[in-house]
BADREN-427051 format. One line per field, with one value per residue (C-alpha): x, y, z; residue number from 1. Coordinates in steps of 0.02 Angstrom, whole numbers, plus 50000, padded with zeros to 5 digits. Example, Ala and Ser with C-alpha at 12.3 -4.5 7.8 and 13.67 -1.06 7.14 Angstrom:
<bapas>
x = (50615, 50684)
y = (49775, 49947)
z = (50390, 50357)
nr = (1, 2)
</bapas>
This chain:
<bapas>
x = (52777, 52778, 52814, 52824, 52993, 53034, 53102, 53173, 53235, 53261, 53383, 53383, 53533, 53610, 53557, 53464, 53330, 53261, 53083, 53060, 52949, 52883, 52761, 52688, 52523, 52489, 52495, 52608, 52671, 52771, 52858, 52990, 53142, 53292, 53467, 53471, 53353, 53434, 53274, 53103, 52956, 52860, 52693, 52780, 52715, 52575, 52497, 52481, 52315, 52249, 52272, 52452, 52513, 52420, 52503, 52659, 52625, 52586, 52733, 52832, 52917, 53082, 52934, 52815, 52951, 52994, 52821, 52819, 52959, 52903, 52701, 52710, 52605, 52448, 52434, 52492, 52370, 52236, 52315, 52277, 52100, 52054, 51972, 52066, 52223, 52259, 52394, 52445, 52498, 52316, 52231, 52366, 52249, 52329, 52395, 52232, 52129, 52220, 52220, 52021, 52007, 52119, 52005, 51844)
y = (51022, 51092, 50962, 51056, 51056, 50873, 50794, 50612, 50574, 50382, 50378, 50221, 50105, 50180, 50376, 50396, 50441, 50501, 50491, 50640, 50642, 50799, 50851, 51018, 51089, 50944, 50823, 50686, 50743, 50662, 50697, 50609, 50680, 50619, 50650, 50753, 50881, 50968, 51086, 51008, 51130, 51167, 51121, 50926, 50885, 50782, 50742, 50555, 50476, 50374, 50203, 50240, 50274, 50141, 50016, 50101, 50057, 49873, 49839, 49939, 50049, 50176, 50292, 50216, 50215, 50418, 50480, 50358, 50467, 50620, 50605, 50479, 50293, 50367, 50509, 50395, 50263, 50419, 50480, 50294, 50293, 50483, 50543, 50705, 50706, 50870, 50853, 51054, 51097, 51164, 50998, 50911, 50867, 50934, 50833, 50863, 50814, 50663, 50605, 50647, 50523, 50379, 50393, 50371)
z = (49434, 49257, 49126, 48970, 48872, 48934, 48764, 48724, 48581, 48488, 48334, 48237, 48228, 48080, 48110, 47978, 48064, 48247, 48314, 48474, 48602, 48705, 48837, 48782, 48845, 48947, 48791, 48705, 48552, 48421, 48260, 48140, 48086, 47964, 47969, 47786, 47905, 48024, 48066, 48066, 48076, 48251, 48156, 48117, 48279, 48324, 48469, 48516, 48550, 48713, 48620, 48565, 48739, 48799, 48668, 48729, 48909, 48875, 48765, 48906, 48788, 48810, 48777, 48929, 49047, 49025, 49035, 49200, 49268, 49203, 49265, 49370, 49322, 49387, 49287, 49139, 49153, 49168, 49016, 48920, 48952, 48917, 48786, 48764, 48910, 48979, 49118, 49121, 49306, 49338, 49327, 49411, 49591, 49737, 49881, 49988, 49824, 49808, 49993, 49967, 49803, 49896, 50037, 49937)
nr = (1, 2, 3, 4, 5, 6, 7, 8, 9, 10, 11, 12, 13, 14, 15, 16, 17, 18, 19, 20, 21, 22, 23, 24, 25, 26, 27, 28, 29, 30, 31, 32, 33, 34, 35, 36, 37, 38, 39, 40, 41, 42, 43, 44, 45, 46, 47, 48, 49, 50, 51, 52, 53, 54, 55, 56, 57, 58, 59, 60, 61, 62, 63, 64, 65, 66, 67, 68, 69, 70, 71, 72, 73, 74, 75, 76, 77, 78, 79, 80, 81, 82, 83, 84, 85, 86, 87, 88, 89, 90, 91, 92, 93, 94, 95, 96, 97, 98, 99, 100, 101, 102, 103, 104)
</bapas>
């Protein structure tokens, strides 16, 4: 399952402003864009760090609940404890490496 070019994208109340979030390269990126910019450069993007999607998944976040549906909760919670996540399709485990880890 590839999960690059998943985006979601929170406005604020008043659209003055939009936070988006993407999967790209097997990361969590983020970047903040107003309303008087209607093109935002590629480079505005930064990736987010294990404790911010961790403080995502505990306050159970718009953001938490999309990456849940996009990577599935196991591969999130991995995600919140890693030192550098890297989720690309390659290092995604296989079903006969997962039935091995449940199994251990």
């Amino acid at each position: 399952m590839a999960y690059d070019n998943a985006r979601l994208r929170l406005e604020s109340p008043d659209s003055s402003a939009a936070r988006e979030f993407r999967l790209h390269d097997g990361r969590v990126e983020t970047r903040r864009r107003k309303a008087h910019m209607p093109y935002a450069p590629e480079s505005s993007w930064q990736r987010l760090t294990s404790q911010q999607l961790s403080d995502h998944v505990k306050h159970s976040t718009v953001v938490s609940y999309w990456l849940q549906r996009r990577v599935g909760w196991r591969h999130l919670l991995q995600m919140c404890v890693a030192p550098e996540p890297d989720w690309t399709e390659t290092n995604v485990p296989s079903g006969e490496e997962r039935a091995e880890m449940q199994a251990a």
